[in-house]
C-alpha positions in Angstrom: 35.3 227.8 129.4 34.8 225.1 132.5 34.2 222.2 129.7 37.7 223.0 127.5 40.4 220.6 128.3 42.8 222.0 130.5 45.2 218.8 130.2 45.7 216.0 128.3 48.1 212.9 130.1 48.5 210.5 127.5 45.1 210.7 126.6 43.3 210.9 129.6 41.9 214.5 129.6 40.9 217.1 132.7 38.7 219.5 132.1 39.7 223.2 133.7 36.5 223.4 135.9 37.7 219.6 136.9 41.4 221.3 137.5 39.7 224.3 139.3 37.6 222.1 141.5 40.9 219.8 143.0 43.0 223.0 143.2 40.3 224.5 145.7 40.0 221.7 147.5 44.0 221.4 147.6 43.8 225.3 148.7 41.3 224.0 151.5 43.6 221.4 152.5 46.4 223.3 152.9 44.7 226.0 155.1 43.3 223.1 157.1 47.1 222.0 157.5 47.8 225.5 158.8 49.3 226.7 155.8 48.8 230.4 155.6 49.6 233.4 153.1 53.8 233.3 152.4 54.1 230.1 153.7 56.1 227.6 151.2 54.8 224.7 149.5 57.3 222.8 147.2 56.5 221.0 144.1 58.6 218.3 143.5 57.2 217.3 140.2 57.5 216.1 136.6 55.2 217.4 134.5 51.9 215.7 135.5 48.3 216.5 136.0 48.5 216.7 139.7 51.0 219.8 139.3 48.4 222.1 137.9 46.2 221.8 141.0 49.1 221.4 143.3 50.1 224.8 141.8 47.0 227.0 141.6 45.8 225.7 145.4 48.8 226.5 147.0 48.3 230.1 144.7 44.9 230.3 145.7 45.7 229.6 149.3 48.2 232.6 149.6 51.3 230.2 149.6 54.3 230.7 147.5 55.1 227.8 145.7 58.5 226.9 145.2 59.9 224.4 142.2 61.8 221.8 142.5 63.8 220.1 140.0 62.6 215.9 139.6 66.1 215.0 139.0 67.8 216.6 142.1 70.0 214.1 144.2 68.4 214.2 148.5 71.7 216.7 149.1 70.5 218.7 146.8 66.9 219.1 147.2 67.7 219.0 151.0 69.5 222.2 150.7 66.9 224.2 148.6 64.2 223.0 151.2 66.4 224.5 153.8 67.5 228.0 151.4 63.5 228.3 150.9 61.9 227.2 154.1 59.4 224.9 152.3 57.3 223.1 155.2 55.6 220.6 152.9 56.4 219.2 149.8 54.4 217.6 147.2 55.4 214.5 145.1 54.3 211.1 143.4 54.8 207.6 144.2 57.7 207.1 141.3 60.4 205.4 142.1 62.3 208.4 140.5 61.2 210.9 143.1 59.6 209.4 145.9 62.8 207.8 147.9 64.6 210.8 147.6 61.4 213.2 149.1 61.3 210.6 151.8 65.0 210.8 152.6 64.3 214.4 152.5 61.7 214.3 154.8 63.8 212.5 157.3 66.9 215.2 157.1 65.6 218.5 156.7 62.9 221.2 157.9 60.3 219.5 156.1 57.0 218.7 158.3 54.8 216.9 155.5 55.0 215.2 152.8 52.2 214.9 150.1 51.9 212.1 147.7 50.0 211.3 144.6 49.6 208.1 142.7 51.0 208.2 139.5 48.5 205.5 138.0 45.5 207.6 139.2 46.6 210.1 136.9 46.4 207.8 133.9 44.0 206.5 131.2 42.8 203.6 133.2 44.1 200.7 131.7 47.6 202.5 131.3 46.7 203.0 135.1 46.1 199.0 135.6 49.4 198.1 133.6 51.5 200.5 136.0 50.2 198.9 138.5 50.6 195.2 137.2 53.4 194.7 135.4 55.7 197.7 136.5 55.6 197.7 140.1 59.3 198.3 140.1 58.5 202.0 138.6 56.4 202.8 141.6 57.6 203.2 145.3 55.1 202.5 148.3 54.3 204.5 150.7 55.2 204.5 154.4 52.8 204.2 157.0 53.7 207.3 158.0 51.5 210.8 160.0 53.7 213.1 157.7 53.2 210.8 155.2 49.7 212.0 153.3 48.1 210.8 150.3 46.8 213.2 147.6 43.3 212.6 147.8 43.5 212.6 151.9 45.2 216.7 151.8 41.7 217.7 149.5 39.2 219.4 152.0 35.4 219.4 150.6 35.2 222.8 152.5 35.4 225.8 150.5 39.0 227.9 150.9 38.8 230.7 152.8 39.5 234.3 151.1 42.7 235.0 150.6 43.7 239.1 150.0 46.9 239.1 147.2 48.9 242.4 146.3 49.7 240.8 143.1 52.7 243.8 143.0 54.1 242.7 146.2 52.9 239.2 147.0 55.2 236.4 146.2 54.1 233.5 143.8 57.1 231.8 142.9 60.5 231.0 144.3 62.4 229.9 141.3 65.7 228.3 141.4 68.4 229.9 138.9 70.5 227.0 137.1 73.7 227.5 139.1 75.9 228.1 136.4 78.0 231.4 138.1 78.0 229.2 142.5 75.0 228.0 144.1 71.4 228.3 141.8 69.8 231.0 143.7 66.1 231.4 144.5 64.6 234.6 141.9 61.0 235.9 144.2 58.6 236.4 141.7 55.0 238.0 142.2 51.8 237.1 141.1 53.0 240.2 138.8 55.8 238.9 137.5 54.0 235.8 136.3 50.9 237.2 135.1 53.2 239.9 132.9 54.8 237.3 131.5 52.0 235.3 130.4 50.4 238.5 129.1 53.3 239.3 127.1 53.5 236.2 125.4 50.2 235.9 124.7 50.5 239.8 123.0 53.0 238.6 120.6 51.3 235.5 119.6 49.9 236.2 116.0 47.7 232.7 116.6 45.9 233.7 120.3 42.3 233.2 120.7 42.2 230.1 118.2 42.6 226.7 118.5 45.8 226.0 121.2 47.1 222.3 122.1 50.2 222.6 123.3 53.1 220.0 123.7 54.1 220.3 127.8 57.2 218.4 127.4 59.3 221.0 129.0 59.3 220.9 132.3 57.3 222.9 134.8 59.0 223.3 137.2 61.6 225.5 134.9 60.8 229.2 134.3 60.9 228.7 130.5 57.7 225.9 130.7 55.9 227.9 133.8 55.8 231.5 131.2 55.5 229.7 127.7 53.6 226.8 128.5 51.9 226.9 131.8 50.5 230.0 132.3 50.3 231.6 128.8 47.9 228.6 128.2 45.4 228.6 130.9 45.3 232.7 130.0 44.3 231.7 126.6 42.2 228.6 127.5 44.2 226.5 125.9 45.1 222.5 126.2 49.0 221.3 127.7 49.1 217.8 126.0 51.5 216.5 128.6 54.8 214.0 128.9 56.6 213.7 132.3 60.0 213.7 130.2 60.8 214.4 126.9 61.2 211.4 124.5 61.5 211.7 120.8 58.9 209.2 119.7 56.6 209.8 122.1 56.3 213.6 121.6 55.9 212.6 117.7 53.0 210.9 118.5 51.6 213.6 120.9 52.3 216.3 117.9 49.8 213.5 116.1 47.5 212.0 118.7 46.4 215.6 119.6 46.8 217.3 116.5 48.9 219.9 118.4 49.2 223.7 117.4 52.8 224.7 119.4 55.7 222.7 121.0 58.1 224.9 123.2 61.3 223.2 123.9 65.2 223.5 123.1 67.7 222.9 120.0 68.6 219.0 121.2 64.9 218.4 121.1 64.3 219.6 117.8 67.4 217.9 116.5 66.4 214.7 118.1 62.7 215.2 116.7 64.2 215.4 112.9 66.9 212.3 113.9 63.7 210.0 115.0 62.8 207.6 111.9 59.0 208.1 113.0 59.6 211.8 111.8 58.6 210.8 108.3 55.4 209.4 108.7 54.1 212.0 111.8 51.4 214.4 110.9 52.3 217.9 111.5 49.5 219.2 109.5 48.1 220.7 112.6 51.7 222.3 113.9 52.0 226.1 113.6 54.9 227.7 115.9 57.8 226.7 117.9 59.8 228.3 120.6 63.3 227.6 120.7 65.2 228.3 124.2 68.0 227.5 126.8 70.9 227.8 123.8 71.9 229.0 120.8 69.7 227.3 118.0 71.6 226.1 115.1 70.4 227.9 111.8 70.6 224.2 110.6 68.0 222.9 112.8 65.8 226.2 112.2 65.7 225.3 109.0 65.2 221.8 108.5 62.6 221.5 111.0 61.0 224.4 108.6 61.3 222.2 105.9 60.4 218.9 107.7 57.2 220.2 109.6 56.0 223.6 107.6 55.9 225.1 111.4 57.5 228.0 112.2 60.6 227.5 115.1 61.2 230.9 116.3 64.6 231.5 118.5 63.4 233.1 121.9 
């Protein structure tokens, strides 16, 4: 299904042969870079367009990719570069992320850093008023050889074949959350996730019709890599995406793209059903939530049940 739309970024859409196309050439790029099979590429990401073909080309060029969270201090982020032996990172230009890659850059193992305009990524007037009238949300980049831009690490070559054991091969390095010491990095396989996604997608009594789902939650956390990511490329599905979770916007994305799920966790929902938009958002086309990361409140279940007509289901 090359012509579905894969993602949908406030609007702007990318179509999954579009997505397939820029994660090849990323794959390309990388092997040009001399990136080769178990190497690490980090994403250090919000939840973005750019992800999904930083993602599958580092996948597709035998790399393991290794998730970073956006909202790590340069200590931090420093140290899990250094626990996962991540060469190369990938980021944007926000002023969020970007200083805190380059600081990175400058203190640890990394040899490269990759960088993608945020505005690019937008519908294009959205794109203009970025670049306009909030320069100070945006962060320039260095003149710099380890310095890269997004569109100068794609390759117009074809990637070379790359043989996985999808039982043995690792896919994912995925930080726990700390809460027992240090967060530790879980290995997963290319088994692991595609289980997962195959599980999900086995116990969803609504597969194989119309999916748009809401990608607030972010990617780079298991919970949003099984339940949104993958599960919704394996059923062709559309990620209507926000780079952070806020209530009014993710009303209007529920509306906008007449969206069929919405994974995220009990603060969201209670915020949601706090939000004085809630009464006048259209949920007509809203038919199951995921509740995760704590205990959901029978409350909240229940209310958003009553408020919506979707089902919120406690994982």
């Amino acid at each position: 299904h090359p012509d579905r739309a894969l993602s949908d970024f406030y609007g702007r859409t990318t179509s999954y042969a579009e997505t397939m196309a820029e994660a090849q050439a990323f794959a390309a790029g990388l092997q040009a870079r001399g990136v080769a099979k178990g190497d690490r590429v980090g994403l250090f990401l919000p939840n973005v367009p750019v992800y999904l073909s930083a993602y599958f080309g580092a996948l597709m060029a035998g790399a393991t990719v290794v998730n970073f969270s956006p909202l790590y201090t340069a200590t931090e982020l420093k140290a899990q570069v250094a626990d996962s032996g991540a060469r190369l990172l990938v980021t944007i230009d926000s002023a969020a992320l970007l200083p805190t890659a380059l600081a990175v850059l400058r203190d640890s193992p990394l040899d490269q850093l990759i960088v993608a305009r945020l505005a690019d990524m937008l519908p294009l007037f959205q794109g203009w008023g970025l670049r306009l009238f909030k320069r100070g949300e945006l962060t320039p980049l260095p003149s710099a050889s380890e310095v890269v831009r997004w569109h100068s690490a794609l390759s117009r070559e074809a990637p070379r074949p790359v043989t996985i054991d999808p039982m043995r091969d690792l896919a994912l390095i995925q930080y726990t959350g700390g809460t027992t010491g240090p967060p530790k990095g879980a290995m997963l396989t290319h088994q692991n996730l595609t289980a997962n996604a195959r599980q999900i997608e086995a116990i969803d009594p609504h597969k194989n019709e119309r999916d748009v789902i809401v990608g607030v939650l972010p990617f780079f956390h298991v919970f949003a890599n099984a339940c949104v990511l993958n599960r919704t490329v394996l059923n062709g599905g559309t990620i209507a995406m926000l780079p952070r979770f806020n209530a009014g916007q993710c009303l209007k994305t529920v509306s906008r793209t007449r969206a069929t799920s919405m994974p995220g966790v009990p603060t969201m929902y209670q915020a949601l059903l706090d939000h004085p938009d809630v009464a006048k958002t259209d949920f007509s086309s809203l038919l199951v939530c995921i509740s995760g990361g704590a205990p959901l409140p029978p409350p909240v279940k229940q209310q958003f049940k009553t408020v919506t007509g979707a089902t919120l289901v406690e994982g």
